[in-house]
ZAGU-175357 format. One record per residue (C-alpha): residue number from 0; residue in three letters; y, z, x. Coordinates in steps of 0.25 Angstrom, whole numbers. Example, Ala and Ser with C-alpha at 12.3 -4.5 7.8 and 13.67 -1.06 7.14 Angstrom:
BEGIN
 num residu    py    pz    px
   0    ALA   -18    31    49
   1    SER    -4    29    55
//
This chain:
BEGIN
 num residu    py    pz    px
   0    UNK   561   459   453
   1    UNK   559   444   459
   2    UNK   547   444   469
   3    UNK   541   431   477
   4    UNK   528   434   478
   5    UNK   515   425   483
   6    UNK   502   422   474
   7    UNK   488   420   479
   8    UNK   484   414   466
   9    UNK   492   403   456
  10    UNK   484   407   444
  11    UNK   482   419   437
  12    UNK   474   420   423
  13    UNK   477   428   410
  14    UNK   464   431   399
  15    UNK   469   430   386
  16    UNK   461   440   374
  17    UNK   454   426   371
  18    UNK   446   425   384
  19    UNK   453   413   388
  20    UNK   458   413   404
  21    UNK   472   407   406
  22    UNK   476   402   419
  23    UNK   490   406   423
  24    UNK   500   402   434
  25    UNK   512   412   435
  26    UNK   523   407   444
  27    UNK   531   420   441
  28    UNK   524   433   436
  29    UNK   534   439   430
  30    UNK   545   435   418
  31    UNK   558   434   415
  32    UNK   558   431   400
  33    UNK   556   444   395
  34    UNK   549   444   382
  35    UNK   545   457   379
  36    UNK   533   454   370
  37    UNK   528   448   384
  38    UNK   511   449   383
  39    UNK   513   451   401
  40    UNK   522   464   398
  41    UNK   509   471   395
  42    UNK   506   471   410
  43    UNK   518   481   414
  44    UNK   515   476   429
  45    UNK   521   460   424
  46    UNK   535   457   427
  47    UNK   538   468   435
  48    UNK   542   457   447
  49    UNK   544   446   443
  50    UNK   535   437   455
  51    UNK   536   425   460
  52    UNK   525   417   464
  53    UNK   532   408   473
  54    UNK   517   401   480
  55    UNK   513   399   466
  56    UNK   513   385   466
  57    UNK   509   384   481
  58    UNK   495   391   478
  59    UNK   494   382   463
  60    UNK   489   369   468
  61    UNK   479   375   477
  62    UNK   472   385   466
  63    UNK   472   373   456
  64    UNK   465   362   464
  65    UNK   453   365   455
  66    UNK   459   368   442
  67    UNK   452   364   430
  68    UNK   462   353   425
  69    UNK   457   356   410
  70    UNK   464   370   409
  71    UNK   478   373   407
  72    UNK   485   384   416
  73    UNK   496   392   409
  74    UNK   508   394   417
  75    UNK   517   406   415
  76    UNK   511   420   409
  77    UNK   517   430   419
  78    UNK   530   422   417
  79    UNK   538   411   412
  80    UNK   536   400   421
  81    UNK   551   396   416
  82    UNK   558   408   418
  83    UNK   571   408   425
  84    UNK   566   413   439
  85    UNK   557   397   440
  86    UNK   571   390   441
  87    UNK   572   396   455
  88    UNK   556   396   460
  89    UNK   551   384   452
  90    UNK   537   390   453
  91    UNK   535   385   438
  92    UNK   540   371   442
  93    UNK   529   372   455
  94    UNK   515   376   449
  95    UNK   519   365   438
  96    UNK   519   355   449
  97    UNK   508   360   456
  98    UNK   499   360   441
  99    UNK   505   347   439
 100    UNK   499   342   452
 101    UNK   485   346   449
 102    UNK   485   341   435
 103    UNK   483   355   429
 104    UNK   487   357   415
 105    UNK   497   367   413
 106    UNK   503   377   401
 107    UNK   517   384   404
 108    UNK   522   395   396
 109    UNK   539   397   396
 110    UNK   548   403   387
 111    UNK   560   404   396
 112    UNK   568   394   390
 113    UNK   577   390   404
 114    UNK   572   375   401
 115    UNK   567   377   414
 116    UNK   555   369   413
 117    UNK   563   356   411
 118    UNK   565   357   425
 119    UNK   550   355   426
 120    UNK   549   343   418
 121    UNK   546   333   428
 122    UNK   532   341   430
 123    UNK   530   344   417
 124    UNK   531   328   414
 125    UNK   520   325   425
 126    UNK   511   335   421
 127    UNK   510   331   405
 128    UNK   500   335   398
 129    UNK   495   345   405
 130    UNK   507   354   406
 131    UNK   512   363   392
 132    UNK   523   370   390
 133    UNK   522   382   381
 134    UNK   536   387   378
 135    UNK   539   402   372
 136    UNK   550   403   361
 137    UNK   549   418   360
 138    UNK   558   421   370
 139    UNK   567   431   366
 140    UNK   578   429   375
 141    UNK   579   415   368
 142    UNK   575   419   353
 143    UNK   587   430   354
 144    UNK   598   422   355
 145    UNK   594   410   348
 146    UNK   595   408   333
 147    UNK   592   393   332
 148    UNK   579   388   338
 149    UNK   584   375   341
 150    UNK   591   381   352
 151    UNK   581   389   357
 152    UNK   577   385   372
 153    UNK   564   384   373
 154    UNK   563   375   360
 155    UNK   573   366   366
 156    UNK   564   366   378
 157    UNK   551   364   370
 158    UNK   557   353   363
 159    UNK   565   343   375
 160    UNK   551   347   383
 161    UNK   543   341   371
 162    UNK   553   329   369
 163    UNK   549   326   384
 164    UNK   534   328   384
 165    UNK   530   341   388
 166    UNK   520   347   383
 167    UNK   527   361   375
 168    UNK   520   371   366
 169    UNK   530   380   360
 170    UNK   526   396   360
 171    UNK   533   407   349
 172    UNK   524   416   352
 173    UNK   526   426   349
 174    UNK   533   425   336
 175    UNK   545   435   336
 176    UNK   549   439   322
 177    UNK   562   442   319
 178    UNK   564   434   332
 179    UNK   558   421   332
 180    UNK   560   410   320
 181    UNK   547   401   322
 182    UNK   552   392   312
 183    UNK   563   389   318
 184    UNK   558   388   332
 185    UNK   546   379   328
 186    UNK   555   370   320
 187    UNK   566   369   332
 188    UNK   553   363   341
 189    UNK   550   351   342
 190    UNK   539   347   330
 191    UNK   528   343   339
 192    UNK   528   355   349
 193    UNK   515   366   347
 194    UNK   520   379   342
 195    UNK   513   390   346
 196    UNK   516   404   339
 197    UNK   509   419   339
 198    UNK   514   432   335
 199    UNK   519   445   343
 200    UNK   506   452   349
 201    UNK   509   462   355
 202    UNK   500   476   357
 203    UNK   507   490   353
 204    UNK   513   499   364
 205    UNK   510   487   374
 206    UNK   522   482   384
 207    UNK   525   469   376
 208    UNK   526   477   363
 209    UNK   534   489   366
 210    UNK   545   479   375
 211    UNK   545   470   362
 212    UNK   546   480   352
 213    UNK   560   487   361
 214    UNK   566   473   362
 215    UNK   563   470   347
 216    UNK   571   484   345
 217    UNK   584   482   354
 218    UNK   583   468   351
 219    UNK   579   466   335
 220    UNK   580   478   330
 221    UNK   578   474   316
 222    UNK   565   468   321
 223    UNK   559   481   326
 224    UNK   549   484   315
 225    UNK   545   470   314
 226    UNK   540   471   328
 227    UNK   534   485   326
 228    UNK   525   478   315
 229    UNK   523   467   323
 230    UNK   519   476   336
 231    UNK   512   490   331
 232    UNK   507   484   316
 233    UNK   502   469   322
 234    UNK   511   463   309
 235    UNK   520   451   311
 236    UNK   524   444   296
 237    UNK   534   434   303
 238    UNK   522   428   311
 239    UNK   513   428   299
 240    UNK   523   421   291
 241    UNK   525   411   304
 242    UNK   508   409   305
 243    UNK   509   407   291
 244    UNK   518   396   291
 245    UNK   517   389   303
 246    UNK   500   389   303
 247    UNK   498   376   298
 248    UNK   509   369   306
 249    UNK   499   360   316
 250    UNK   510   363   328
 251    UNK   511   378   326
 252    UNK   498   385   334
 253    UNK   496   400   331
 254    UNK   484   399   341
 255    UNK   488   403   355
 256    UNK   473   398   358
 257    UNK   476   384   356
 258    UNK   485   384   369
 259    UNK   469   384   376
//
């Protein structure tokens, strides 16, 4: 269900394992992509509603008067800031121009592949370096229908946003077996875009797992006890085989860390 809802507060933080604090602005809490292997699925409260922070960027400028210019703020962690709902309220598109106003250097994370974010080229243009694009290529509503990579939207879109100066860092993460080609993927990019890669981590008998493991098995069948070892016995030969060869590549990064 849709709800308009008001926020007090633009920001909210996560604490990763490695004691780090991120800074997060959600225009939506709430997503439409559906990927099942989603880390937020392990709180059974998300998603529920899908909310809409429509004040977001109203309150923005105000709690970042004093921000420190040298860290980044990620936006998009309980949503994809890209996702189908932004073409009608643009709140996306607002606390980009808001962050762009106050010089505030900004990472967003979409897989949503509508190319909706060319619509935001003008401020992506005038905020320069300080804006990153982290695009997702495990989306699965893409990955099954597409056999050749050079097709896939969310390359095409990593590569003409390149050709034009943005700033884009490429995410397969994680690594689908079975499912995702990361050869193919990685050769269909253009050569000079960062390639981030990491494997499934997913607990046993948590949310994520069991909704990956029942779409595996109405999806890919045959793939069902690959994702058994993968999810009960932590053993994953395709991403070994993937480390192994693409570890010396300068590009590839299998050290999510070195996003800090």
């Amino acid at each position: 269900m849709l709800k308009e809802i008001l926020v007090n507060n633009a920001m909210t933080y996560e604490y990763p394992p490695d004691g780090e604090i991120l800074p997060i602005i959600d225009p939506y809490d709430g997503c439409t992509i559906g990927c099942p292997y989603c880390f937020q699925l392990g709180d059974e409260t998300w998603n529920t509603n899908l909310n809409i922070k429509i004040n977001i960027s109203d309150i923005l400028h105000k709690e970042l008067m004093n921000w420190n210019k040298e860290d980044t703020i990620y936006l998009g962690s309980k949503c994809d800031p890209y996702m189908e709902i932004e073409r009608k309220y643009q709140l996306t598109r607002k606390c980009l121009i808001e962050l762009n106003k106050l010089n505030i250097k900004c990472m967003v994370t979409t897989k949503a592949g509508s190319k909706l974010v060319f619509r935001d080229i003008d401020i992506l243009k005038l905020m320069g370096d300080t804006f990153t694009l982290l695009l997702g290529l495990s989306n699965l509503q893409q990955l099954s229908k597409v056999e050749d990579y050079t097709l896939l939207s969310n390359i095409q879109t990593a590569n003409q946003l390149h050709r034009m100066g943005i700033n884009v860092w490429v995410f397969i993460t994680p690594i689908l077996p079975g499912i995702t080609n990361v050869d193919a993927m990685i050769d269909a990019l253009d050569q000079d875009i960062p390639v981030f890669l990491d494997k499934v981590r997913l607990s046993r008998n948590t949310r994520p797992a069991l909704m990956l493991e029942r779409f595996i098995e109405k999806n890919h069948p045959h793939l069902a006890s690959t994702y058994k070892d993968i999810i009960y016995n932590q053993s994953d030969v395709y991403y070994e085989d993937v480390k192994e060869k693409w570890s010396n590549n300068e590009r590839v990064k299998f050290d999510l860390n070195r996003l800090k």
